[in-house]
C-alpha positions as CSV (number, residue, x, y, z in Angstrom):
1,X,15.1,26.3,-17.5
2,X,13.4,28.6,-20.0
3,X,10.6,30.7,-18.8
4,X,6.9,30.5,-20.1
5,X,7.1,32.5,-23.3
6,X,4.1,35.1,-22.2
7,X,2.4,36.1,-25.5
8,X,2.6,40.1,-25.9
9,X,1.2,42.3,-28.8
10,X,4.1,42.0,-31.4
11,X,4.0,38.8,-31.7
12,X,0.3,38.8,-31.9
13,X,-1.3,38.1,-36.1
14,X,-3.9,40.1,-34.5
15,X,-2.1,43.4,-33.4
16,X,-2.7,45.9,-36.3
17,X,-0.3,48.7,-36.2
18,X,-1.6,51.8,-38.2
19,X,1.3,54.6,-37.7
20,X,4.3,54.9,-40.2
21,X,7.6,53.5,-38.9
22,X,8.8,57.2,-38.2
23,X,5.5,58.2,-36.5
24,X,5.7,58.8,-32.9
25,X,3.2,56.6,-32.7
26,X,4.8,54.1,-34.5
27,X,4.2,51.1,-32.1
28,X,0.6,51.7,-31.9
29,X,-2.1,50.3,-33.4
30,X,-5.3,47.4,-32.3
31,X,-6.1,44.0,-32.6
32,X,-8.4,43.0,-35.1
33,X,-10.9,41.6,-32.6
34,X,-11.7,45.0,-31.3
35,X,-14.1,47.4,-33.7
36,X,-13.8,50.5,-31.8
37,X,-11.2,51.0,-34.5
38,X,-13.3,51.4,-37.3
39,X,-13.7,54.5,-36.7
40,X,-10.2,55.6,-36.5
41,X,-10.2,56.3,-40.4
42,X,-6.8,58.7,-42.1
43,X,-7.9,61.9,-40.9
44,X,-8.6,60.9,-37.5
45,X,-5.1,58.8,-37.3
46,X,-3.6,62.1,-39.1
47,X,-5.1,64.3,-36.0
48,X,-3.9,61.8,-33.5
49,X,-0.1,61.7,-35.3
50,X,-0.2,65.6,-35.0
51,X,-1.5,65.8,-31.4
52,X,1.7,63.8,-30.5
53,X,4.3,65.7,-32.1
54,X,2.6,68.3,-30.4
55,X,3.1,67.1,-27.2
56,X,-0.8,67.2,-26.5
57,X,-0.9,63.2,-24.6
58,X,-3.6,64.2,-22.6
59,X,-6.1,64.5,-25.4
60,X,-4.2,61.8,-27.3
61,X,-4.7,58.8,-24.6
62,X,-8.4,60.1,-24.3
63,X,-8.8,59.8,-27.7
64,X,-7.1,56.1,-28.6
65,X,-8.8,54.5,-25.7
66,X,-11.9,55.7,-27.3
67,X,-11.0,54.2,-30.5
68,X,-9.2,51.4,-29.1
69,X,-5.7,51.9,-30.3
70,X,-2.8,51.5,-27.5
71,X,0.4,50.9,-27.6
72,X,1.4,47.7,-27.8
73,X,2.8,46.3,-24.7
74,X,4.5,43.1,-23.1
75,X,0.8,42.0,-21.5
76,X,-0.4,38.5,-22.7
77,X,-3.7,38.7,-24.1
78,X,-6.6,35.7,-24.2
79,X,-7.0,36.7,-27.8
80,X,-3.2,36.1,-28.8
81,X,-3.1,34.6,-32.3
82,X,0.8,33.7,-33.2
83,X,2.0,35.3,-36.0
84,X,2.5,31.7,-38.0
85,X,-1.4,32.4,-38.7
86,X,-2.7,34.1,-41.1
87,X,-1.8,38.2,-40.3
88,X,-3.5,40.7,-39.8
89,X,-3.3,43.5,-42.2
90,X,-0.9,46.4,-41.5
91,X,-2.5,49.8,-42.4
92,X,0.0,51.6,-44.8
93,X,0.3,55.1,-45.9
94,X,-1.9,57.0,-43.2
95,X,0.9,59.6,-41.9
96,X,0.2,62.4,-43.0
97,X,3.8,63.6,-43.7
């Protein structure tokens, strides 16, 4: 028997990743649902990409649960959307390098 597919962020049309594929915080990002995120705009994703190749995590997980970015994980969500829906928009060209 197959087990119950449990619905987790990457497959999620919701889950919004707004790093550069060779950020270190590539697999991070929000779901669309959530507007703390709005105020994550370039220069603060630009402080939080340099805070992590600094090694400063401390001050990097205060600051992304503020805004509401995380990583994304294998938790199922009651706002999971499949990915056959419409998408949600993928944030391109914020890294700062």
């Amino acid at each position: 028997m197959h087990e119950p597919f449990e619905p987790k962020c990457t497959f999620c049309a919701k889950f919004v990743r707004c790093f550069d594929d060779d950020s270190p915080l590539a697999e991070w990002g929000y779901c669309a649902d959530d507007r703390r995120h709005a105020a994550a705009g370039r220069r603060t994703l630009a402080e939080l990409e340099k805070e992590a190749r600094a090694g400063d995590y401390g001050r990097l997980l205060e600051r992304t649960s503020a805004l509401g970015l995380y990583q994304e994980t294998d938790d199922g969500c009651g706002r999971f959307l499949p990915r056959s829906a419409p998408p949600a928009t993928r944030r391109s060209g914020v890294s700062p390098s």
